[in-house]
C-alpha positions as CSV (number, residue, x, y, z in Angstrom):
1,X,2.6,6.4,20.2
2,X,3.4,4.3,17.1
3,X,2.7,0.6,16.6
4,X,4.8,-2.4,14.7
5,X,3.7,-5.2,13.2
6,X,4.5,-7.9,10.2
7,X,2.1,-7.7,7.3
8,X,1.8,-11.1,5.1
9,X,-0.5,-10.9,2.0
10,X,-0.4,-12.1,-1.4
11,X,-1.3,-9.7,-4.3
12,X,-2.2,-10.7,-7.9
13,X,-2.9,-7.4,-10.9
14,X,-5.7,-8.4,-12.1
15,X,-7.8,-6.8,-14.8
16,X,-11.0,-5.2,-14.6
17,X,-12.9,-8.3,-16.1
18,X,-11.4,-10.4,-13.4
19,X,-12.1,-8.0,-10.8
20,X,-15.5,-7.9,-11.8
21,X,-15.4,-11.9,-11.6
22,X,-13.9,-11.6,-8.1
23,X,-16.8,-9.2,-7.0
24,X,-18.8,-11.7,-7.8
25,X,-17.3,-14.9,-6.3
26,X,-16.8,-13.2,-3.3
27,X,-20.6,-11.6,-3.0
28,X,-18.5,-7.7,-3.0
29,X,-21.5,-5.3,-3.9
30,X,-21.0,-1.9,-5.2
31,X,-21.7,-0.2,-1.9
32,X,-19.0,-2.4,0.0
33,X,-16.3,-0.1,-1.2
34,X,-15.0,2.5,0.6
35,X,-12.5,5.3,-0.7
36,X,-8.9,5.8,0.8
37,X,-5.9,8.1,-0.4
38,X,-2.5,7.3,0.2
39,X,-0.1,10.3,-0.1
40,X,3.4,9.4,-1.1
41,X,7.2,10.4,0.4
42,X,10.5,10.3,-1.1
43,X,13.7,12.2,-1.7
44,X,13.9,13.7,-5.0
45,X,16.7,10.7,-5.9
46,X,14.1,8.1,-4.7
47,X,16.6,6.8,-1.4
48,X,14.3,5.2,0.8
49,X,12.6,3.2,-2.5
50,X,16.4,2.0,-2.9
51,X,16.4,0.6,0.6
52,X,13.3,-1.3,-0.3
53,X,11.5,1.0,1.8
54,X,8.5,3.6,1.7
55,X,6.8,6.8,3.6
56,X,3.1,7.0,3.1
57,X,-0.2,8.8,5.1
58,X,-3.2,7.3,4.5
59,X,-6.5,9.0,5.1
60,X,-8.9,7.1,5.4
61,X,-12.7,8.0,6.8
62,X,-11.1,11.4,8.0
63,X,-8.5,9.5,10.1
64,X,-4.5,10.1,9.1
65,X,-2.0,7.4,9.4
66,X,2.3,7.9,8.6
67,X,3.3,4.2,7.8
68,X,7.0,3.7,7.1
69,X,7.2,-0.1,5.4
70,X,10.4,-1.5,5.5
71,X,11.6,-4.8,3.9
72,X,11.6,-7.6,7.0
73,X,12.3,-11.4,6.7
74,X,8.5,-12.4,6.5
75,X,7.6,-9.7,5.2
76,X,7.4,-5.9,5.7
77,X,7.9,-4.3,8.9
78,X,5.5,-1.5,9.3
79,X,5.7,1.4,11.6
80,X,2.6,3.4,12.2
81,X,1.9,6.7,13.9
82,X,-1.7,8.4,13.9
83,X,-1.6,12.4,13.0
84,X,-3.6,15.0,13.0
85,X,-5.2,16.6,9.9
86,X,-2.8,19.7,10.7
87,X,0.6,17.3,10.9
88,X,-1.1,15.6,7.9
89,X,-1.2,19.1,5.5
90,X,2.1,20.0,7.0
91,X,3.7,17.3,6.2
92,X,2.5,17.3,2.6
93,X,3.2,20.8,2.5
94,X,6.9,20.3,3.5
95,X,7.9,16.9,3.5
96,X,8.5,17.3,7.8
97,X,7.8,14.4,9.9
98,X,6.2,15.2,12.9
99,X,6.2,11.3,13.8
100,X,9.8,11.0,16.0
101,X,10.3,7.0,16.4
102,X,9.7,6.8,12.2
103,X,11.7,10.4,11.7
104,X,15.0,7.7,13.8
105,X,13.9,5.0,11.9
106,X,14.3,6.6,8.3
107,X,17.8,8.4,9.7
108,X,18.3,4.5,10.4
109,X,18.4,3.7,7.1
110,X,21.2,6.4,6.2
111,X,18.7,9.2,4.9
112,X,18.5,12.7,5.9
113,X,14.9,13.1,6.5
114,X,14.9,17.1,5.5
115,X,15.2,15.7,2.3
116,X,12.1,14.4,1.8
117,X,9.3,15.6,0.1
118,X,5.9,15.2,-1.4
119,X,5.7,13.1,-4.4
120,X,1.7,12.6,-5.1
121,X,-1.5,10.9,-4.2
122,X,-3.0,7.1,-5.0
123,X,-6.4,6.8,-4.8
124,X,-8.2,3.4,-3.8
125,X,-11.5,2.3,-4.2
126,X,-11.5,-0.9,-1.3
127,X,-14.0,-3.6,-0.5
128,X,-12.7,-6.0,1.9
129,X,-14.2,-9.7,3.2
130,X,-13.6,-12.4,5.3
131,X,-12.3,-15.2,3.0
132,X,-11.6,-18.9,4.1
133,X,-8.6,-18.4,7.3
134,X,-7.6,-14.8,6.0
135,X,-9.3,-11.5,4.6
136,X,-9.2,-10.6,1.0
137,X,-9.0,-7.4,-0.5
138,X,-10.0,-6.0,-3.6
139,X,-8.7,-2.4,-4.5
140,X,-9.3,-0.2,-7.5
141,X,-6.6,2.6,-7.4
142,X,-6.0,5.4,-9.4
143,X,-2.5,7.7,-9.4
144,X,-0.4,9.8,-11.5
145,X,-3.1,9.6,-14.9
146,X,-3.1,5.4,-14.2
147,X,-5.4,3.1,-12.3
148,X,-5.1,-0.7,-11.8
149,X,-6.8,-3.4,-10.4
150,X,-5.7,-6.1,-7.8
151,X,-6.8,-8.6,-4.7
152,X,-4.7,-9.3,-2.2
153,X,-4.9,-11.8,0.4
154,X,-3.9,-10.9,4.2
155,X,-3.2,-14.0,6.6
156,X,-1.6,-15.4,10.1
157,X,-0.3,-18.7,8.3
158,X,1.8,-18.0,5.6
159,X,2.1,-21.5,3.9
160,X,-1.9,-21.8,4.4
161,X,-2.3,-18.4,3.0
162,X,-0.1,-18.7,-0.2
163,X,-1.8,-22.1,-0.9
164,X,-5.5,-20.5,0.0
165,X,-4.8,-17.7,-2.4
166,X,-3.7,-20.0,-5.3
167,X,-5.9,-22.1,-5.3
168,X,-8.8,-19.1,-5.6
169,X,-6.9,-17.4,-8.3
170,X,-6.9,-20.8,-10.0
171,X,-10.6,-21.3,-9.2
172,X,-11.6,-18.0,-11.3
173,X,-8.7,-18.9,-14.5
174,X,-6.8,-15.5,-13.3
175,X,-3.1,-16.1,-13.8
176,X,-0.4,-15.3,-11.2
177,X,1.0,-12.2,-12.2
178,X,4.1,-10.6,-10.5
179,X,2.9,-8.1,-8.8
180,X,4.6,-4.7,-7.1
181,X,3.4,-3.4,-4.2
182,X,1.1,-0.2,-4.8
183,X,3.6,2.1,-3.2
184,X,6.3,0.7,-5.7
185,X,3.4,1.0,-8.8
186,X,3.4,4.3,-7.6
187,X,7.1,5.3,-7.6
188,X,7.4,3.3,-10.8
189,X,5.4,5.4,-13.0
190,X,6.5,8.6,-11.0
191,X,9.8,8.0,-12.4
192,X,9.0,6.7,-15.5
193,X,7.5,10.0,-15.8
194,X,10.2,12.0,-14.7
195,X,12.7,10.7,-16.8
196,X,9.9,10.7,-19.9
């Protein structure tokens, strides 16, 4: 049984100064993190990150999510199916989907899905509180000899969200940054890698 929704959050790099700064402001404590590891999908020629779109299972407290994100007018569309820790290693193992409405969904976008295969693991450090009318996150991830630092903002509203999320950035000096999503960080330096 897989779920949809339409995720809107704003997300700023920051660096580990300002994260620390963020920690602060936002009363985040050491033992507020929790780990997560989000294990990447692709074909070897990187098709579904042409479509703008991306595989990922996250485990998460022993749990296994799929997620397919795909680009949506508001935002991303995301399709979610829980697996099992089996379905999990097997699909790392061999790049199979066991998850049939996101197996149509990627055939959808012109893909064969026997095609796809493993392409590595991002590792995130997460804290996450309640913050104004939304909830703001701040993540610490590591992948592919890299780590980074960022907040991002998730919110209902958003016009409220955007200005909410400004204004605290302003608030703390950090400057707006453009900023890729992590999956896209990922498959970035994956193929800056590749072609090094």
């Amino acid at each position: 049984m897989s779920n949809k929704n339409i995720e809107i959050e704003f997300k700023n790099i920051i660096t580990k100064e300002e994260f620390s700064s963020l920690m602060e402001f936002l009363d985040v404590r050491d033992e507020d993190f929790s780990e997560q590891e989000n294990h990447y999908f692709d074909t070897p020629d990187f098709l579904l990150k042409a479509k703008g779109s991306a595989l990922r299972i996250r485990q998460k407290n022993g749990s296994f999510e799929l997620t397919l994100k795909q680009p949506h007018p508001e935002g991303l569309l995301e399709t979610n199916e829980n697996l099992t820790e089996s379905e999990a290693a097997e699909m790392i193992r061999t790049g199979k989907i066991p998850a049939e409405q996101i197996q149509q969904s990627i055939v959808g976008l012109g893909i064969k899905t026997d095609k796809l295969q493993y392409f590595g693991t991002l590792s995130t450090k997460r804290a996450e509180k309640e913050y104004k009318k939304g909830l703001a996150v701040l993540d610490h991830s590591s992948y592919l000899n890299k780590e980074d630092f960022e907040i991002e903002y998730e919110v209902n509203n958003r016009y409220e969200g955007e200005l909410t999320f400004l204004n605290l950035l302003k608030q703390l000096n950090i400057p707006v940054r453009k900023t890729e999503n992590k999956i896209k960080r990922f498959y970035n330096e994956k193929y800056r890698q590749q072609k090094a």
